[in-house]
Biopython code that builds the backbone (N, CA, C, O; Angstrom):
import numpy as np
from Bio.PDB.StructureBuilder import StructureBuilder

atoms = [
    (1, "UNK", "N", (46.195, 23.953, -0.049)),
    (1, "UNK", "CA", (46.202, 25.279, 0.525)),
    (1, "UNK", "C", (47.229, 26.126, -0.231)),
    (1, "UNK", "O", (48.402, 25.769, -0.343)),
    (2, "UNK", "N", (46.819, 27.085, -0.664)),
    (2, "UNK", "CA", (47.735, 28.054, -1.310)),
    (2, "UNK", "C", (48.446, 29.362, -0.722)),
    (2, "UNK", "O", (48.006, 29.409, 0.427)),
    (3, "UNK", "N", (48.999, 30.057, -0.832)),
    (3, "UNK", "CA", (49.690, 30.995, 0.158)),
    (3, "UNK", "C", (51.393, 30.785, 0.013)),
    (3, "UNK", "O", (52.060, 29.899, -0.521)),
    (4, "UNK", "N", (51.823, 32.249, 0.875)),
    (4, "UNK", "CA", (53.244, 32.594, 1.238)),
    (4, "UNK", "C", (53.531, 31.112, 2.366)),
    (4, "UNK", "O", (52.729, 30.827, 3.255)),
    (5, "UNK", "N", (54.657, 30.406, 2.128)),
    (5, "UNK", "CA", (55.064, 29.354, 3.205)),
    (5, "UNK", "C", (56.575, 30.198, 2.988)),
    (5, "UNK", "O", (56.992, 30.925, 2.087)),
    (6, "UNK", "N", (57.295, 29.604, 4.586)),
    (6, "UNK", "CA", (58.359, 30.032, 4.911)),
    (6, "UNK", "C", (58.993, 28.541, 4.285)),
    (6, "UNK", "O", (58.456, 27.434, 4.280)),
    (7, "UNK", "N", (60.342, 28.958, 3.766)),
    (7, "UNK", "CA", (61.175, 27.303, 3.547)),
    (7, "UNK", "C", (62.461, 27.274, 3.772)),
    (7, "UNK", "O", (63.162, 26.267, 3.879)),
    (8, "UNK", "N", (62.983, 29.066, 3.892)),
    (8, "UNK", "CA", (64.569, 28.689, 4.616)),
    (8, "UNK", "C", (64.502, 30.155, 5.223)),
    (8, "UNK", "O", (63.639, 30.952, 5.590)),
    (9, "UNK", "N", (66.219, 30.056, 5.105)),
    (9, "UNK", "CA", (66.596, 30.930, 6.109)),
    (9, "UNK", "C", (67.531, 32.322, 5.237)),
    (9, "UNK", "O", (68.466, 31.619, 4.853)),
    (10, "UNK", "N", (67.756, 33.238, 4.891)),
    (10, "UNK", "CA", (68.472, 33.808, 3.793)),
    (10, "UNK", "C", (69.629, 33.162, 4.212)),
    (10, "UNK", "O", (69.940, 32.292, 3.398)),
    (11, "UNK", "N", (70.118, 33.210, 4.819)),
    (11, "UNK", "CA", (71.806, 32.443, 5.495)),
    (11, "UNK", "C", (71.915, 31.227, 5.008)),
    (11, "UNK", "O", (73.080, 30.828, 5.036)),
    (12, "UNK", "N", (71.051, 30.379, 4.512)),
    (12, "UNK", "CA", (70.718, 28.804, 4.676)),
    (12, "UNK", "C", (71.213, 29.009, 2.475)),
    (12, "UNK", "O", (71.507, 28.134, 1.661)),
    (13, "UNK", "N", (71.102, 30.233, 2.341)),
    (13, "UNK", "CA", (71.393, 29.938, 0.633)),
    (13, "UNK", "C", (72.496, 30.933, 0.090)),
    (13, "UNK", "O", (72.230, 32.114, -0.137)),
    (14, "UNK", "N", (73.286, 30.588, -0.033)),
    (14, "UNK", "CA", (74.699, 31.378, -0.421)),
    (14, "UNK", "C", (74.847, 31.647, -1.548)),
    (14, "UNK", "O", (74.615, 30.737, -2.345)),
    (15, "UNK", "N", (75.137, 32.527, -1.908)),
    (15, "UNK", "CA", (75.618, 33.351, -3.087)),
    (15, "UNK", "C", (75.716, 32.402, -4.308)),
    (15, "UNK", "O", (76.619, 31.573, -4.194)),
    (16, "UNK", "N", (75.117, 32.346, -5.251)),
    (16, "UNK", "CA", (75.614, 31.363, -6.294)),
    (16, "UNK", "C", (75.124, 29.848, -6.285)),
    (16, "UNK", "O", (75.655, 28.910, -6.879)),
    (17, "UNK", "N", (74.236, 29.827, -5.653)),
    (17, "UNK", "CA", (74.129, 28.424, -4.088)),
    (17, "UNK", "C", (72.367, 27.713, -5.181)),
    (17, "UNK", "O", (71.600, 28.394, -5.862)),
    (18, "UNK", "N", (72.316, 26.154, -4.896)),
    (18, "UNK", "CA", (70.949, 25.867, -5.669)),
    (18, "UNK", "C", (70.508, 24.794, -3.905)),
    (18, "UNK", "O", (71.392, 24.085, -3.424)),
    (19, "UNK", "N", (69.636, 24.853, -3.479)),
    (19, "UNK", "CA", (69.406, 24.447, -1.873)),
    (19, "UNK", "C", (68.206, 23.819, -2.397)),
    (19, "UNK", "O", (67.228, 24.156, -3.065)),
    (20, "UNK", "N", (68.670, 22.751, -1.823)),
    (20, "UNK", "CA", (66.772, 21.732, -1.897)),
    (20, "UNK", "C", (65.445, 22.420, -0.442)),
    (20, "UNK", "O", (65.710, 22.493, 0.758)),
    (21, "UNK", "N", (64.783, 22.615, -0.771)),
    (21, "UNK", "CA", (63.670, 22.212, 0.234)),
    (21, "UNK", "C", (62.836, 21.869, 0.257)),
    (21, "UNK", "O", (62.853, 21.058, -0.669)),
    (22, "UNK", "N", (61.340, 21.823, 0.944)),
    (22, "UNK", "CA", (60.411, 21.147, 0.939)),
    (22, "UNK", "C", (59.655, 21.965, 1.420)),
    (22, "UNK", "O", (60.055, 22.830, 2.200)),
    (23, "UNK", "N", (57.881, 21.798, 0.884)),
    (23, "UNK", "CA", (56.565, 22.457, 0.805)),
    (23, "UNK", "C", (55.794, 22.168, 0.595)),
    (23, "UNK", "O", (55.745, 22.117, -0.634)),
    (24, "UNK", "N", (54.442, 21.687, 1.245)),
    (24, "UNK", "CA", (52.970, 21.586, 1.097)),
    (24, "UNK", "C", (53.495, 20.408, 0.175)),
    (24, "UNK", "O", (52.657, 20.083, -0.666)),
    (25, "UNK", "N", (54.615, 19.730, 0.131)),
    (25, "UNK", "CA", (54.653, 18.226, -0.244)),
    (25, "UNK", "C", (55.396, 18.349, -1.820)),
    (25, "UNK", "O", (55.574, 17.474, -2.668)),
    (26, "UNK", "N", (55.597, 19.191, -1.823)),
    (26, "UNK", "CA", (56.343, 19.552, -2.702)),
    (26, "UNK", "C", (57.756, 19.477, -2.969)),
    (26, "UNK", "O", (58.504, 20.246, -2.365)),
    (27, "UNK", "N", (58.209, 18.660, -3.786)),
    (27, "UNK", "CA", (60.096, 19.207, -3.925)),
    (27, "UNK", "C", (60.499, 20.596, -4.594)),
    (27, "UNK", "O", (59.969, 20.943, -5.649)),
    (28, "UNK", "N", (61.801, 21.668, -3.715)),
    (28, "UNK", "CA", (61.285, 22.459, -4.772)),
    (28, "UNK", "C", (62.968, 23.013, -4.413)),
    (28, "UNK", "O", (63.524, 22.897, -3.321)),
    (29, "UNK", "N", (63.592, 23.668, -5.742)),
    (29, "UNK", "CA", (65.204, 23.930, -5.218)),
    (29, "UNK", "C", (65.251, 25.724, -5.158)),
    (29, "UNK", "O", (64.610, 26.367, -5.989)),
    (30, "UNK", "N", (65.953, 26.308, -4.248)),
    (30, "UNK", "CA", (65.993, 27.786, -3.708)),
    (30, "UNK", "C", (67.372, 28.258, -4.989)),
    (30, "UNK", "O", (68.253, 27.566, -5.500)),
    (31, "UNK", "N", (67.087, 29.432, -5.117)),
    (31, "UNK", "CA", (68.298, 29.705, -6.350)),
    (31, "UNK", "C", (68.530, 31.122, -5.580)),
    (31, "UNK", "O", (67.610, 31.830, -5.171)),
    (32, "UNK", "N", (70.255, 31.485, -5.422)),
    (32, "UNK", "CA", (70.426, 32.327, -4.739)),
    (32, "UNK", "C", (71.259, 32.543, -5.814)),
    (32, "UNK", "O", (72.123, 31.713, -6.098)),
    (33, "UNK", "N", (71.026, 34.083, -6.777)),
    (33, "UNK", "CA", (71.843, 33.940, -8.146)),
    (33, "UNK", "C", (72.775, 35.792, -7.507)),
    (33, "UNK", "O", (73.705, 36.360, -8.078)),
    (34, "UNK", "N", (72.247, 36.115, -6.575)),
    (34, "UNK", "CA", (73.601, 37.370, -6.140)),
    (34, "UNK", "C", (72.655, 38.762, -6.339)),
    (34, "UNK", "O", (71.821, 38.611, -7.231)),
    (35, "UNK", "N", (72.636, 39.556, -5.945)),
    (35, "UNK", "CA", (72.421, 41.178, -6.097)),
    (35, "UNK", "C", (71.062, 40.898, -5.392)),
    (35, "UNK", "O", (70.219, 41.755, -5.659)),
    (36, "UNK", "N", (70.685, 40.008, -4.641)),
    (36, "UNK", "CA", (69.145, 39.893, -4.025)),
    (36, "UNK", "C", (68.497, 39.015, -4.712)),
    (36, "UNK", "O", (67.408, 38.831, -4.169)),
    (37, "UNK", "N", (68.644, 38.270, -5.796)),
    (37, "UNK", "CA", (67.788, 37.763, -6.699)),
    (37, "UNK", "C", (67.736, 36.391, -5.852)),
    (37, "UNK", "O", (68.645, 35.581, -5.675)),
    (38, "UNK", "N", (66.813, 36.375, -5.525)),
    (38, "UNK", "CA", (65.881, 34.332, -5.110)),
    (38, "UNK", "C", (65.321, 34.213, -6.012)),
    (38, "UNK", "O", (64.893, 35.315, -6.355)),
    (39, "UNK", "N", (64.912, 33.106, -6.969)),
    (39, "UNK", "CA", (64.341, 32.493, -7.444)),
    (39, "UNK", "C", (63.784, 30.688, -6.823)),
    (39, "UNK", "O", (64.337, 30.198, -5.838)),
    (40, "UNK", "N", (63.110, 30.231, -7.283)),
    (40, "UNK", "CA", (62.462, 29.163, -7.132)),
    (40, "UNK", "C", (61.622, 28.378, -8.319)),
    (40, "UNK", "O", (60.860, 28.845, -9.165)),
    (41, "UNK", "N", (62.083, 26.868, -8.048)),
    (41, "UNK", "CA", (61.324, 26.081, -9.338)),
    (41, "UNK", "C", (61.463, 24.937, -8.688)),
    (41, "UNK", "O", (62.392, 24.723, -7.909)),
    (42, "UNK", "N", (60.234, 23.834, -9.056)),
    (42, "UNK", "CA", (60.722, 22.421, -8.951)),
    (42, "UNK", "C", (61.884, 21.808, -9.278)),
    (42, "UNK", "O", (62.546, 21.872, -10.314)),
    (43, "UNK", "N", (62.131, 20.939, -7.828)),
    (43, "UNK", "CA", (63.471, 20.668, -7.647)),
    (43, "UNK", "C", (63.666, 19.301, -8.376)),
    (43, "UNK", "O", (64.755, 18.774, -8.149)),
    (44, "UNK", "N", (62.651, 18.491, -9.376)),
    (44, "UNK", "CA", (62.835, 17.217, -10.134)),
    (44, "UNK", "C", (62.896, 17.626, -11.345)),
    (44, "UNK", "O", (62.063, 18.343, -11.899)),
    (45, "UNK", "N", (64.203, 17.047, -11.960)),
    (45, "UNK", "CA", (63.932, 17.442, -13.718)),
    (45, "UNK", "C", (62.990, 16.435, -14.309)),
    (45, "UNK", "O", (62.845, 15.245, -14.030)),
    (46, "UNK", "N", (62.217, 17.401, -15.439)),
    (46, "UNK", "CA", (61.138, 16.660, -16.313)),
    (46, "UNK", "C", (61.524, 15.885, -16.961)),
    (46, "UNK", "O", (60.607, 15.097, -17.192)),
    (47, "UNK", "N", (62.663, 15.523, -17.579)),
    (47, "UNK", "CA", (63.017, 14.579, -18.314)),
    (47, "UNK", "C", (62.658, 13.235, -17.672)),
    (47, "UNK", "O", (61.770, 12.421, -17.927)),
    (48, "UNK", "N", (63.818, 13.271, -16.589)),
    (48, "UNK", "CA", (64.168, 11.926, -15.352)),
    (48, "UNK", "C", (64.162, 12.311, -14.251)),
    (48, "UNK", "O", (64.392, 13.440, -13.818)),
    (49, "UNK", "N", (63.852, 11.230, -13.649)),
    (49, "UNK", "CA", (63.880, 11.735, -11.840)),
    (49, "UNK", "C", (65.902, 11.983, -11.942)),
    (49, "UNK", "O", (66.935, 11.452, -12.348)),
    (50, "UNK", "N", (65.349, 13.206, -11.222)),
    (50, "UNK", "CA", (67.193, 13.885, -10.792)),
    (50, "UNK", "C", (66.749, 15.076, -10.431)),
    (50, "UNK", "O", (66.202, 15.880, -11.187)),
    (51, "UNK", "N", (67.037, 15.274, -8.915)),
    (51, "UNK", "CA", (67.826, 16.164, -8.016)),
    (51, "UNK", "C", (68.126, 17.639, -8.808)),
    (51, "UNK", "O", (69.355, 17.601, -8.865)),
    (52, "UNK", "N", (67.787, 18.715, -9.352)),
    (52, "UNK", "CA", (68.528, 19.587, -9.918)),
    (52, "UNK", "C", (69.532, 20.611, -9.152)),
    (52, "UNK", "O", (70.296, 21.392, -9.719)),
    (53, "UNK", "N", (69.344, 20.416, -7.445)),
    (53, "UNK", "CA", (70.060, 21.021, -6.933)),
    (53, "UNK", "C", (71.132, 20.075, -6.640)),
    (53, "UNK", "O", (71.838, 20.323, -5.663)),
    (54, "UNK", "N", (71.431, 18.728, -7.530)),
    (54, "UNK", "CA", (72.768, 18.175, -7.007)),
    (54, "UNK", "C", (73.353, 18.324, -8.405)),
    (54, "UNK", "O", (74.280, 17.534, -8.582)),
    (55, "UNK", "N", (73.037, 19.245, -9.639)),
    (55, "UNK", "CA", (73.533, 19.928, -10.578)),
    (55, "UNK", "C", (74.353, 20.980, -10.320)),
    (55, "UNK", "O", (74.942, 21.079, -9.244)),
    (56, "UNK", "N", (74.491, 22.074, -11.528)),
    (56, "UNK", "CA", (75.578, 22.647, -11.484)),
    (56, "UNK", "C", (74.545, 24.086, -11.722)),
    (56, "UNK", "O", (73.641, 24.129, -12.556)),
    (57, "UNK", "N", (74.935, 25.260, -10.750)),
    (57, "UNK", "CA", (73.813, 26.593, -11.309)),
    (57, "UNK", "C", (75.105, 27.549, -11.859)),
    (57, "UNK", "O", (76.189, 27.736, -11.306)),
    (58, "UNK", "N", (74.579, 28.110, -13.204)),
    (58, "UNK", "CA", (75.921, 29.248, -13.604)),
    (58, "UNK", "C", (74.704, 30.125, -14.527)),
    (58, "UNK", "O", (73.825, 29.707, -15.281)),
    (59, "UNK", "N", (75.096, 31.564, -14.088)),
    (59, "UNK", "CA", (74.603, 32.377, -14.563)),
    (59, "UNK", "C", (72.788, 32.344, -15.185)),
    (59, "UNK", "O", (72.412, 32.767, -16.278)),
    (60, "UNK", "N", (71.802, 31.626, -13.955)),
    (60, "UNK", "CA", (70.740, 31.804, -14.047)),
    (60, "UNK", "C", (70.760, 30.517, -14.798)),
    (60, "UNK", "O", (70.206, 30.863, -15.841)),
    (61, "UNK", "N", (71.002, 29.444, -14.914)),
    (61, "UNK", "CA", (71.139, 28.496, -15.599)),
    (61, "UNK", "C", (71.407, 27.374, -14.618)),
    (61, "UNK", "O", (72.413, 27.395, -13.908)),
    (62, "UNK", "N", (70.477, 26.349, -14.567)),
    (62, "UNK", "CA", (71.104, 24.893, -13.775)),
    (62, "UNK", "C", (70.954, 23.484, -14.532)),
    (62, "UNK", "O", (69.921, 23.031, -15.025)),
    (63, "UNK", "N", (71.788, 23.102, -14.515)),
    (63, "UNK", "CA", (72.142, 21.911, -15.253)),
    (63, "UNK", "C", (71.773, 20.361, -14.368)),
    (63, "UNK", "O", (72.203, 20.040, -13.260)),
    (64, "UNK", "N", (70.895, 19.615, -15.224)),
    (64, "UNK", "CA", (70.746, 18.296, -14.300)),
    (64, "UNK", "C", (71.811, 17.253, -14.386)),
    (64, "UNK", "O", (72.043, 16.502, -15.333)),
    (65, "UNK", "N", (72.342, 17.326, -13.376)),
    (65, "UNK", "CA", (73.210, 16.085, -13.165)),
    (65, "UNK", "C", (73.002, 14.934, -13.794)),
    (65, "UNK", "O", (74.013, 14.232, -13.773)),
    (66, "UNK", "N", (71.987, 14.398, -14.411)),
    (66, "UNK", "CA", (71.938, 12.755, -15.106)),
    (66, "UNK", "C", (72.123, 13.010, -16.659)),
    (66, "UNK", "O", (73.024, 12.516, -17.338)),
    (67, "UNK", "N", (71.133, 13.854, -17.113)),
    (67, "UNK", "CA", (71.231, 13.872, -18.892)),
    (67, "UNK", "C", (71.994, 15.342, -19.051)),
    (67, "UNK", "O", (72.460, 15.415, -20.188)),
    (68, "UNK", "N", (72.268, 16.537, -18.264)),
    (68, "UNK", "CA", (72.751, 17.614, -18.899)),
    (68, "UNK", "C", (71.432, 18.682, -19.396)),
    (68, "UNK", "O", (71.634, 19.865, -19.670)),
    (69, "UNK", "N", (70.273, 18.126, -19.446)),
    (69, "UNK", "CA", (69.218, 19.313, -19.497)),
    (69, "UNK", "C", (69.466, 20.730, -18.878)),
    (69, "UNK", "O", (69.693, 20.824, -17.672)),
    (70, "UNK", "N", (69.430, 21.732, -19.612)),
    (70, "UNK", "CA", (69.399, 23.172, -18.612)),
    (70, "UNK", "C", (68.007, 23.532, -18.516)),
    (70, "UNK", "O", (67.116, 23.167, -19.284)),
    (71, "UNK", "N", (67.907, 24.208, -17.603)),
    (71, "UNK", "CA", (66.759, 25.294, -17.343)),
    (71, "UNK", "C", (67.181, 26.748, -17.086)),
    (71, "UNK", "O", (68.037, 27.115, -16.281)),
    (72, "UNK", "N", (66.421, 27.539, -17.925)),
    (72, "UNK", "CA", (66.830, 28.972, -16.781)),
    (72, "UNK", "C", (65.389, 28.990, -15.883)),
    (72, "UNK", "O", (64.188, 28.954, -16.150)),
    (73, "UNK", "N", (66.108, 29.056, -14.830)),
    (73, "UNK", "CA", (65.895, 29.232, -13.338)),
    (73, "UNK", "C", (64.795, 30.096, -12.982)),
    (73, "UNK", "O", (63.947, 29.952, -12.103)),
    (74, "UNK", "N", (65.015, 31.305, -14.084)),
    (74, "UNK", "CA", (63.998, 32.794, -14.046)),
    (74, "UNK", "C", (62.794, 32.111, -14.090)),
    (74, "UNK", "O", (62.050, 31.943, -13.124)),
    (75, "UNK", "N", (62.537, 31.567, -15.656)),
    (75, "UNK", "CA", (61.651, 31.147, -16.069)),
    (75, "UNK", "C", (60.936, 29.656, -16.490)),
    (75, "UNK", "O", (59.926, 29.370, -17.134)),
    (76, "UNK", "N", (61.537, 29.194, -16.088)),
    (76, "UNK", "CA", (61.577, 27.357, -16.021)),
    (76, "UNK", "C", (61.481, 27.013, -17.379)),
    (76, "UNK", "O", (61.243, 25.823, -17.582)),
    (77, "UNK", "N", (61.589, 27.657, -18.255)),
    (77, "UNK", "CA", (62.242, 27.203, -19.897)),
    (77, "UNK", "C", (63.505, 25.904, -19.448)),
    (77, "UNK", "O", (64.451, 25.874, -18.661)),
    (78, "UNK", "N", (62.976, 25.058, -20.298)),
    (78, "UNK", "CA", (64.150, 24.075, -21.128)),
    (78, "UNK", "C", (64.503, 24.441, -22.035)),
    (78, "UNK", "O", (63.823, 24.535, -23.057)),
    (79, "UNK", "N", (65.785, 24.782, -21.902)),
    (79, "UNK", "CA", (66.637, 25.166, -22.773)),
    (79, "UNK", "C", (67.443, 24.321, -23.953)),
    (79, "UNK", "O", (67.849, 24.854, -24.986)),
    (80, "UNK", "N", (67.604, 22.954, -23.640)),
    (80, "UNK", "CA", (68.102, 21.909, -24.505)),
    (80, "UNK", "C", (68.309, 20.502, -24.379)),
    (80, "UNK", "O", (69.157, 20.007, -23.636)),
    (81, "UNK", "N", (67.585, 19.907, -25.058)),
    (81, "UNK", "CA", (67.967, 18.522, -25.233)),
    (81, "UNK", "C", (68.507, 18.185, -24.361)),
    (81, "UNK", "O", (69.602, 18.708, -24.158)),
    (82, "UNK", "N", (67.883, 16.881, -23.171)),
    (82, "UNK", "CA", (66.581, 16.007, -23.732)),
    (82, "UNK", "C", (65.106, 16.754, -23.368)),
    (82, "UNK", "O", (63.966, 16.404, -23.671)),
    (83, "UNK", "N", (65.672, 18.149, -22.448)),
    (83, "UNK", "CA", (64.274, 18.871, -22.479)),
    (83, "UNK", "C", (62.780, 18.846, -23.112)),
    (83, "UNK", "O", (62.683, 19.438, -24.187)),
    (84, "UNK", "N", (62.193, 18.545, -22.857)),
    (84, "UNK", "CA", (60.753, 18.223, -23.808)),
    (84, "UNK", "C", (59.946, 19.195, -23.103)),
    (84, "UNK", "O", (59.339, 20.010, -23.797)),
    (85, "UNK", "N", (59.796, 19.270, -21.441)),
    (85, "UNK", "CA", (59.213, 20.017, -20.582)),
    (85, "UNK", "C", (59.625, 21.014, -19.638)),
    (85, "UNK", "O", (60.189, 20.789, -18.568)),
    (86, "UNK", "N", (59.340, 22.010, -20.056)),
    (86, "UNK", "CA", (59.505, 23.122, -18.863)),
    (86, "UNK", "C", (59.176, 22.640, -17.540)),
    (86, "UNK", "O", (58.316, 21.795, -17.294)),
    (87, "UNK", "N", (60.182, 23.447, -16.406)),
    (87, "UNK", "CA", (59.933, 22.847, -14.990)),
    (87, "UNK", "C", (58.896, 24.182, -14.349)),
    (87, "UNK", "O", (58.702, 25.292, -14.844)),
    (88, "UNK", "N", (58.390, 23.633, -13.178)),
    (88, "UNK", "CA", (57.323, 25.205, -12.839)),
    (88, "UNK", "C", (58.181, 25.959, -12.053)),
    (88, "UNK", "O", (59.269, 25.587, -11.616)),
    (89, "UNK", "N", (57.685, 26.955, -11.904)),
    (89, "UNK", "CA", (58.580, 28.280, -10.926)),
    (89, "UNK", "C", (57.414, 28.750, -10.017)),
    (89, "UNK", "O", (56.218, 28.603, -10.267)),
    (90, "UNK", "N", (58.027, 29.421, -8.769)),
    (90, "UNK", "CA", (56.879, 29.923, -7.783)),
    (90, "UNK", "C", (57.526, 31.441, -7.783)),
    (90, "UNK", "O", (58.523, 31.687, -8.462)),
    (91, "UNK", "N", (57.035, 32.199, -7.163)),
    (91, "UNK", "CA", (57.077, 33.285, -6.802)),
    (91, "UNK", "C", (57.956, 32.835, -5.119)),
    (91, "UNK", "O", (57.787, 31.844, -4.408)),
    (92, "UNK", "N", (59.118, 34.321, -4.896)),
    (92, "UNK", "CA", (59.845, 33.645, -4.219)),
    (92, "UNK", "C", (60.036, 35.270, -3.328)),
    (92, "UNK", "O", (60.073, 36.204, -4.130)),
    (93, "UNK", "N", (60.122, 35.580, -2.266)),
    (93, "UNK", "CA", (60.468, 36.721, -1.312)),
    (93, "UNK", "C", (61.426, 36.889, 0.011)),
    (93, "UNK", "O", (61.637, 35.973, 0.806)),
    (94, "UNK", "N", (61.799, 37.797, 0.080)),
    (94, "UNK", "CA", (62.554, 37.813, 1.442)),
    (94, "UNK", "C", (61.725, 38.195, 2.436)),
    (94, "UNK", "O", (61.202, 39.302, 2.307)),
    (95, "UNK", "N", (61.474, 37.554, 3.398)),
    (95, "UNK", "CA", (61.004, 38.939, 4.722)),
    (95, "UNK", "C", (61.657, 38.708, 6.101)),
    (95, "UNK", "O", (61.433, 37.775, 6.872)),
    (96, "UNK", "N", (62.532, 39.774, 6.264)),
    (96, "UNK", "CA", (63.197, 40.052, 7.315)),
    (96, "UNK", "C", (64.458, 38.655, 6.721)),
    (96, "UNK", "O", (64.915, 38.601, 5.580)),
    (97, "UNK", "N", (64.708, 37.886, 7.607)),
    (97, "UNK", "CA", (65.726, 36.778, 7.449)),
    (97, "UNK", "C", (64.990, 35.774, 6.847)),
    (97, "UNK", "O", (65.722, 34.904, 6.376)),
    (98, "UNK", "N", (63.344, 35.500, 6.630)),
    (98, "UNK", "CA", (63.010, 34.411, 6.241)),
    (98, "UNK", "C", (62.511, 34.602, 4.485)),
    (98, "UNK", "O", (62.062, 35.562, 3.858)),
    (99, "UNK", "N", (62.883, 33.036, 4.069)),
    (99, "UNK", "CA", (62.754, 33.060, 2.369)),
    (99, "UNK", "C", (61.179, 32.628, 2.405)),
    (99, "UNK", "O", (60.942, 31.673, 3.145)),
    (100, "UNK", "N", (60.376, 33.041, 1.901)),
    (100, "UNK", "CA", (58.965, 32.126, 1.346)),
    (100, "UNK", "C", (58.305, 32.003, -0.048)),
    (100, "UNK", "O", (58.031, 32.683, -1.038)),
    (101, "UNK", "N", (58.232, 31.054, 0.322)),
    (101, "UNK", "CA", (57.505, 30.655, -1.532)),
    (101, "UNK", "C", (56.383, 30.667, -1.637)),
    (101, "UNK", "O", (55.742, 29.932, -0.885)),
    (102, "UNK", "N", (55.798, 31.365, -2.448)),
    (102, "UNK", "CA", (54.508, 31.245, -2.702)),
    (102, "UNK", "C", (54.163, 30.007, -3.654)),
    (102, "UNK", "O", (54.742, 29.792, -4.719)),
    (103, "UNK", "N", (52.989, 29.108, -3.040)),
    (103, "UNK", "CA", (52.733, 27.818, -3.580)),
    (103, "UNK", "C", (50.974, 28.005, -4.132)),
    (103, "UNK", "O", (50.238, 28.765, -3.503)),
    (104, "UNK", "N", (50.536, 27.351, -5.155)),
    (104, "UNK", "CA", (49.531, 27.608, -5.552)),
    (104, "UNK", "C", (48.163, 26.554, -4.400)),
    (104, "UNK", "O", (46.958, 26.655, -4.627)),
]
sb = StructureBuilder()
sb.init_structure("model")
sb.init_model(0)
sb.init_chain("A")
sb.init_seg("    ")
for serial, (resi, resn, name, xyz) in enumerate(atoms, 1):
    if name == "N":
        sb.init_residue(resn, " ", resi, " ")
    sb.init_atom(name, np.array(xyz, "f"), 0.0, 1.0, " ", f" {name:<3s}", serial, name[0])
structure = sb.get_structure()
């Protein structure tokens, strides 16, 4: 099923903040990068199984905790070594207090 799903709360993602959640079975991490900007991408790096929200996010950029792979966040580009694969991104909105992702 494809569509807008609700997955947090704006409060639930803080300023600067990378938040795991979950969707239509999906892992997927919330990116709260400041001035309004949400973003969203799968929350497993392509390299290796690893968590990217138990990484490090700086300036639209998150780093996987096991090998050091970046992604920018915007656009799910791998940015460097051991990167081989881009991660996917969803379309991501506010309405009222709730965050939703659009899932294909």
């Amino acid at each position: 099923m494809s569509g807008w799903t609700k997955v947090a709360k704006l409060a639930d993602v803080a300023e600067g903040a990378a938040v795991p959640v979950e969707a239509g079975g999906r892992q997927l991490a919330l990116y709260n990068l400041g001035g309004g900007e949400m973003r969203c991408t799968a929350n497993v790096c392509t390299h290796a199984f690893a968590l990217l929200t138990d990484g490090w996010l700086e300036e639209g950029v998150i780093e996987c905790p096991l090998h050091g792979g970046r992604f920018d966040v915007r656009t799910g580009k791998g940015l460097c070594a051991p990167i081989e694969e881009d991660i996917a991104t969803f379309p991501v909105r506010a309405e009222g207090e709730d965050i939703l992702v659009e899932l294909p």
